[in-house]
C-alpha positions as CSV (number, residue, x, y, z in Angstrom):
1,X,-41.4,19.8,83.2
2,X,-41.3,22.6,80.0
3,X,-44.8,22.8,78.3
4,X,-45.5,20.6,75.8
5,X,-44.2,22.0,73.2
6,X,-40.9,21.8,74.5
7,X,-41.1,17.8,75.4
8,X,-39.3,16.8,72.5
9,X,-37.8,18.4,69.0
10,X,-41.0,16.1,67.3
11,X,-43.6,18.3,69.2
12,X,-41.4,21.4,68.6
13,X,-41.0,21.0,64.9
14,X,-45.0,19.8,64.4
15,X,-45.9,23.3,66.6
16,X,-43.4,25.6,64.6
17,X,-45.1,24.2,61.3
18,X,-48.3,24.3,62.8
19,X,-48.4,28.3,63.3
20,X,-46.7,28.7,60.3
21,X,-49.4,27.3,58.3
22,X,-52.0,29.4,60.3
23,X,-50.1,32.5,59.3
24,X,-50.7,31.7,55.6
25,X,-54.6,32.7,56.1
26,X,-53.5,36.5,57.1
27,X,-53.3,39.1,54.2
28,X,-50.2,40.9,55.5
29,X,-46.7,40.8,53.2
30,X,-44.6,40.8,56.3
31,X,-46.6,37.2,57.4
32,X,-46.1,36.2,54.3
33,X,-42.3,37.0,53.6
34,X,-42.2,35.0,57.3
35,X,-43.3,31.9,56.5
36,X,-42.1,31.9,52.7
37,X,-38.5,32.5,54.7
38,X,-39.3,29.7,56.8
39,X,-40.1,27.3,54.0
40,X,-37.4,27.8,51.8
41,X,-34.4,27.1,54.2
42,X,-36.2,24.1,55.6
43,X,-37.1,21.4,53.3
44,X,-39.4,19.4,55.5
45,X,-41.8,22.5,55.9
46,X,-41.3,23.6,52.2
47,X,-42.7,20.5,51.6
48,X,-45.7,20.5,53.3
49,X,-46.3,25.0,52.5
50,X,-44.8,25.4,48.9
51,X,-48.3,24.7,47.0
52,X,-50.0,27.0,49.5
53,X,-47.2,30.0,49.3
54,X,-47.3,29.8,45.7
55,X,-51.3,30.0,45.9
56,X,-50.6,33.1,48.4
57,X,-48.1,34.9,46.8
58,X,-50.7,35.1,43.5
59,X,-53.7,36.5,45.7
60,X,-50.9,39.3,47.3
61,X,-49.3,39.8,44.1
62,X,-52.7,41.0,42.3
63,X,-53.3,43.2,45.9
64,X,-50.5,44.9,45.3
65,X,-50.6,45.2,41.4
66,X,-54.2,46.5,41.7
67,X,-52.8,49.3,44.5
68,X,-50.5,50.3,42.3
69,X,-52.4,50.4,39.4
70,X,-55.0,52.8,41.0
71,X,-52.2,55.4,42.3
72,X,-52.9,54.3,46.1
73,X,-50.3,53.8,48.7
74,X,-49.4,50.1,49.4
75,X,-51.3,49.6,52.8
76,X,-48.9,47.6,54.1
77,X,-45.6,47.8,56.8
78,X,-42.9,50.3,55.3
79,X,-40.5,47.7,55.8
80,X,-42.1,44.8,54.1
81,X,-43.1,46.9,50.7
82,X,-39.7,46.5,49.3
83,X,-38.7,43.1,50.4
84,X,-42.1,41.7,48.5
85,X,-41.8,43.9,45.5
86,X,-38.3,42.1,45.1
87,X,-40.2,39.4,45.4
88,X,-42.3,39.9,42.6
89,X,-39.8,41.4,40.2
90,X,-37.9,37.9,40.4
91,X,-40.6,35.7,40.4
92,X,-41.5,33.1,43.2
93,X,-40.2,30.3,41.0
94,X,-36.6,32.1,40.9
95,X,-36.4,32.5,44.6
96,X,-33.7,29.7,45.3
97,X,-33.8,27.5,48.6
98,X,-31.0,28.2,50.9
99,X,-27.8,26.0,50.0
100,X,-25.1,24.6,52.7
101,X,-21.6,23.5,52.1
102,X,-18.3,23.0,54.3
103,X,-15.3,24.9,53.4
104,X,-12.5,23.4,56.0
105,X,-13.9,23.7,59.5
106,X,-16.4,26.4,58.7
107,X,-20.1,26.1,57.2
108,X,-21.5,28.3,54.3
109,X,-24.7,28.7,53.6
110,X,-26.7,30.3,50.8
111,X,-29.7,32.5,51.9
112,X,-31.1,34.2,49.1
113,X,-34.0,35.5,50.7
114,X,-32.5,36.9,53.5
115,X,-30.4,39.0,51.3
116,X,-33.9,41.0,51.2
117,X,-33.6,41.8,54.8
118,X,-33.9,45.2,56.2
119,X,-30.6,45.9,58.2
120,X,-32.1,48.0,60.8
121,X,-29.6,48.6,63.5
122,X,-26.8,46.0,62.7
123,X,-25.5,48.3,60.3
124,X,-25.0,51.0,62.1
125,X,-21.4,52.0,63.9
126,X,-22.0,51.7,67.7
127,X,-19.7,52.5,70.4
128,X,-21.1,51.6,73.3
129,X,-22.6,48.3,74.7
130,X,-25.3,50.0,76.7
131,X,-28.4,52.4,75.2
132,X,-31.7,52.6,77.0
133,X,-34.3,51.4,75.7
134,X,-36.9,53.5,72.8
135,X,-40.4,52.7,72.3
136,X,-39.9,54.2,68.6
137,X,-37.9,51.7,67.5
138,X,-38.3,48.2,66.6
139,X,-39.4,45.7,69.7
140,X,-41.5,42.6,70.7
141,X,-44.5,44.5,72.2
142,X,-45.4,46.0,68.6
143,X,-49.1,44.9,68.1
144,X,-48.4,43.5,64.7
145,X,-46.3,40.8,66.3
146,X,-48.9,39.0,68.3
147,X,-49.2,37.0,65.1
148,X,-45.4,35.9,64.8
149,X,-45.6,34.3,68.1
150,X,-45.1,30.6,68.3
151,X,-45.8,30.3,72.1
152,X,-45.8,32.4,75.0
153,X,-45.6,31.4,79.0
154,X,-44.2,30.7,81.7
155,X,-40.5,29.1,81.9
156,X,-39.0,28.5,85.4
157,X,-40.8,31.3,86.9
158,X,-40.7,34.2,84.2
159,X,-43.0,35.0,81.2
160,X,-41.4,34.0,78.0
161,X,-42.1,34.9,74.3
162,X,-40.9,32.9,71.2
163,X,-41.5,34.2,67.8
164,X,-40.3,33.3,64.6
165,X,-37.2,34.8,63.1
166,X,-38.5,36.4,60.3
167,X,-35.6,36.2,58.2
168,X,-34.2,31.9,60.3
169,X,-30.4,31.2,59.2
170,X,-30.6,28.4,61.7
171,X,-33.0,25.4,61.8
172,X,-36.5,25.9,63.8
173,X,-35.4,29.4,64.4
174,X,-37.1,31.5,67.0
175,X,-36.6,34.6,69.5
176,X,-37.0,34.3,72.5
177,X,-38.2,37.4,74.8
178,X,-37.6,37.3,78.5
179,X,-40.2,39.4,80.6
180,X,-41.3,41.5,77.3
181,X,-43.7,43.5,79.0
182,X,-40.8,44.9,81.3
183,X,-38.8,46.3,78.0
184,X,-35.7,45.1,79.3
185,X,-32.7,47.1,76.3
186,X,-30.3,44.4,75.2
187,X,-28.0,44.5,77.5
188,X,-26.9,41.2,80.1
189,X,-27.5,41.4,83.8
190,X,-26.2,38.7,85.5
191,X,-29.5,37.3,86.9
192,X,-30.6,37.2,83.3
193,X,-27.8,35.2,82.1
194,X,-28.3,32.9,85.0
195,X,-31.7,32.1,84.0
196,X,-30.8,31.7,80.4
197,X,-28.3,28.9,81.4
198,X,-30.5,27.4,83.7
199,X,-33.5,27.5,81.0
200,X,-31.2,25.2,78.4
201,X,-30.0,23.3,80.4
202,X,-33.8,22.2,81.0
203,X,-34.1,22.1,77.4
204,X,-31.7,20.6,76.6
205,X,-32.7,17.5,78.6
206,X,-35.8,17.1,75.6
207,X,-33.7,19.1,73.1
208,X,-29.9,17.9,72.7
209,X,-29.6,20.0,69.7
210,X,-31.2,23.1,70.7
211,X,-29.1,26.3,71.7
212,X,-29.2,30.3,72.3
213,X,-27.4,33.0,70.3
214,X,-27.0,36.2,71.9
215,X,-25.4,39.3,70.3
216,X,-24.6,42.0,72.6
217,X,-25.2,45.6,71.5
218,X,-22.1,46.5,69.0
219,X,-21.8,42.5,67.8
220,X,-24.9,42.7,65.2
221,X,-27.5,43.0,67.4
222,X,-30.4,44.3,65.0
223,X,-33.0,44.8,67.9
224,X,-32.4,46.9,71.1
225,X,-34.6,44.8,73.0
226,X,-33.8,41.8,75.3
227,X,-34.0,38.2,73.6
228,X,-32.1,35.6,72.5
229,X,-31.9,33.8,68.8
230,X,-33.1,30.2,70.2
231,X,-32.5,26.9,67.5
232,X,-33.2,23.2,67.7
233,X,-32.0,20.3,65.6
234,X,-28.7,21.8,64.9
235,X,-26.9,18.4,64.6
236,X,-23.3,18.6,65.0
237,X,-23.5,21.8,66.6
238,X,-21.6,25.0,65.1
239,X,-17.8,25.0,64.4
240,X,-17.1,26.5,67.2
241,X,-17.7,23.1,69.2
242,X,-15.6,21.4,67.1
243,X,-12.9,19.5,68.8
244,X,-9.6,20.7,67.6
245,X,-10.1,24.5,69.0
246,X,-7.5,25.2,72.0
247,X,-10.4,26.6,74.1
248,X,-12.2,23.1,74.2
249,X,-8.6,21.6,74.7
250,X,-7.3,20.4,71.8
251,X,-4.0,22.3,70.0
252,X,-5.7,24.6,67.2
253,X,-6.0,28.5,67.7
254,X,-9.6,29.9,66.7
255,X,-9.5,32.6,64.8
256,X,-11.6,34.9,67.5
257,X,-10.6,35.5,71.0
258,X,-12.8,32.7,72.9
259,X,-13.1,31.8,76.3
260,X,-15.8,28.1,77.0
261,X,-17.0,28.1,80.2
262,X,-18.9,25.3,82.1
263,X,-21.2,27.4,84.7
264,X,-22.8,30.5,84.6
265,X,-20.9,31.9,87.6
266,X,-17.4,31.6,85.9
267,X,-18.5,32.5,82.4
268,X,-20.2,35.7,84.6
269,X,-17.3,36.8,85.7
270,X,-15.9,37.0,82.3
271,X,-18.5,39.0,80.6
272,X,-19.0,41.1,83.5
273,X,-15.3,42.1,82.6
274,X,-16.1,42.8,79.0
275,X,-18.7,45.2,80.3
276,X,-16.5,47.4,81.8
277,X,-14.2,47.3,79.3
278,X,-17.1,48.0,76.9
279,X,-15.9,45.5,74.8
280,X,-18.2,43.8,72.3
281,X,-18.9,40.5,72.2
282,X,-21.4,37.1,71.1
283,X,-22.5,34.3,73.2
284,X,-23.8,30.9,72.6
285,X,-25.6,29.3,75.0
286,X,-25.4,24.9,74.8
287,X,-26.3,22.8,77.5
288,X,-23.7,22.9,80.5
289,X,-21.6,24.8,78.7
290,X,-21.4,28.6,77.1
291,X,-19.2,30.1,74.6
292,X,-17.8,33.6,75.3
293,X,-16.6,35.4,71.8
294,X,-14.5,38.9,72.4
295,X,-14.3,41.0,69.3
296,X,-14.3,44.2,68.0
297,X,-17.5,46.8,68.0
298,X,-19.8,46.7,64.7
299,X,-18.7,49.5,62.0
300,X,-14.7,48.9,62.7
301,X,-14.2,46.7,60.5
302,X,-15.5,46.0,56.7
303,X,-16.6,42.4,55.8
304,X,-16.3,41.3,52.1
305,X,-19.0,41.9,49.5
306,X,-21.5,38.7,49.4
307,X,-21.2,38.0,53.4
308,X,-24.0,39.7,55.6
309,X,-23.3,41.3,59.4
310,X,-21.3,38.7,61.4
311,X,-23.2,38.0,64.3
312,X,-23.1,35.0,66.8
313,X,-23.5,32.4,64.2
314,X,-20.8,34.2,61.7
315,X,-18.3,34.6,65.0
316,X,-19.5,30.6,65.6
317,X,-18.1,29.4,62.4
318,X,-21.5,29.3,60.4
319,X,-21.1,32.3,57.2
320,X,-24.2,33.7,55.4
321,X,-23.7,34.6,51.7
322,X,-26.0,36.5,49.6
323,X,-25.1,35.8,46.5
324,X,-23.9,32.6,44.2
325,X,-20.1,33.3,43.5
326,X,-19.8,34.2,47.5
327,X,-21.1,30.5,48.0
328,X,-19.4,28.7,45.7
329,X,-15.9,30.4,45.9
330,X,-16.1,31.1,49.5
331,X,-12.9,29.2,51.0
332,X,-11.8,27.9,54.3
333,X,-8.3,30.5,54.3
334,X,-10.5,33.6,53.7
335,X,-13.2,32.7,56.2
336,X,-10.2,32.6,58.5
337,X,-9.3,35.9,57.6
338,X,-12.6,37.1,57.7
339,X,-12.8,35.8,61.3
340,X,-10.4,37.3,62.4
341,X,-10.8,40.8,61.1
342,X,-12.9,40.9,64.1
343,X,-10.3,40.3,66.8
344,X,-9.0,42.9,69.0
């Protein structure tokens, strides 16, 4: 039986909110820009937050303004300075809550804040699928992040971590961190994909909806550090489930090369293949069932102006825009194309 937390989406959801609203008694932009980013593409914790973020973003707003005002340096995370004086030039009341449409098969979604996002590492052009891992760059052991963690414990005989996604663009949106202390580089062994598969398929049995992203090192991972992207109440699932694609039988070609596999062994054998053909690729995880997506490396290819870096949930079906006239004009034909930049 999975802690509590995990013994229904109900308990899930009222935990996630839960340490969200503790964070909003810390004094740290980053926090802040975290549970702000939270609220705003989920209306039922917008809801219950928005008066106390607005209350919040006054008392940091002043900090910052009196800092500045007095010729000190911000005293604050390099990387959250520019995302929360973005913040302030627009205005709190401008900031717009993310937006979802359907164009064809495929989802859009406007996510203005996370436009505001640091790129880090899923920018970059990377040719390899293996890097060891560096201390000195972004991971889950940096002290600041003991307060982005949702829970922490054991699950089926490993310590686990789940923190919040800083910047979600999927609902209840965490990351979870197998055997942190060990600082495992992003990279799949095969008793790590085992246990992944194993681990949903235990939560999937108290949450149908739930599911794991994973972007290998030259697919848009940001963070060269093991983890998954972990959601819940997805309902419907991503396009990529849908029916009509020839890889879950029926007669329609998906834009991306994609193999569906129902055990861990066989869909194994198939990304141990891609390993040693260094050839980059995204996975999601479902219950029973796991989604292998080939494609080409990061920095080969040039998406169009609006759309972010296509990770798992871009190769999936599910776009991000930044930007109004990306959202609204977006279509189904040149999300296709898109897609499909990324095949090799």
């Amino acid at each position: 039986m999975p802690d509590p937390i995990f013994q229904s989406e109900k308990h899930y959801r009222a935990a996630f909110v839960a340490g969200l609203e503790l964070l909003l008694h810390t004094n740290q932009l980053g926090i802040f820009v975290l549970v702000l980013a939270n609220s705003i593409y989920d209306p039922q914790i917008h809801a219950i937050l928005g008066g106390k973020l607005k209350q919040r973003f006054a008392i940091l707003s002043q900090q910052v303004r009196n800092q500045l005002i007095q010729g000190r340096s911000l005293e604050y995370a390099d990387d959250d300075v520019p995302v929360f004086l973005k913040l302030m030039a627009i205005g709190l009341e401008n900031l717009q809550d993310t937006l979802f449409r359907r164009a064809g098969p495929w989802e859009v979604q406007f996510n203005h804040l996370r436009a505001f996002r640091p790129a880090r590492m899923s920018n970059m052009l990377i040719t390899s699928l293996q890097a060891p891992f560096n201390t000195d760059d972004f991971h889950f052991n940096k002290d600041f992040l003991r307060q982005e963690i949702i829970w922490e414990g054991e699950l089926l005989g490993d310590h686990c971590r789940l923190l919040y996604n800083k910047f979600p663009f999927a609902p209840l949106h965490g990351l979870l961190v197998l055997e942190p202390e060990k600082n495992h580089p992003q990279y799949l062994g095969r008793d790590t994909h085992e246990h992944y598969w194993q681990l949903l398929e235990l939560l999937g049995k108290t949450l149908p909806d739930c599911g794991f992203g994973y972007n290998a090192r030259g697919a848009c991972s940001s963070i060269n550090h093991l983890h998954v992207q972990m959601y819940a109440g997805k309902t419907g699932g991503y396009p990529i489930e849908q029916p009509q694609w020839r890889h879950n039988g029926g007669g329609q070609d998906y834009p991306l090369q994609v193999e569906c596999f129902g055990s861990a062994m066989e869909s194994w054998r198939h990304i141990e293949r891609l390993h040693q053909r260094n050839h980059a690729y995204n996975l999601l995880y479902r219950p029973g069932k796991i989604y292998v997506i080939q494609r080409t490396m990061q920095g080969s290819y040039k998406q169009k102006n609006g759309l972010g870096s296509f990770a798992w949930a871009e190769a999936c079906g599910s776009m991000t825009t930044f930007n109004r006239t990306a959202f609204s004009q977006l279509g189904a034909d040149e999300i296709t194309m898109e897609l499909a930049l990324l095949r090799l």
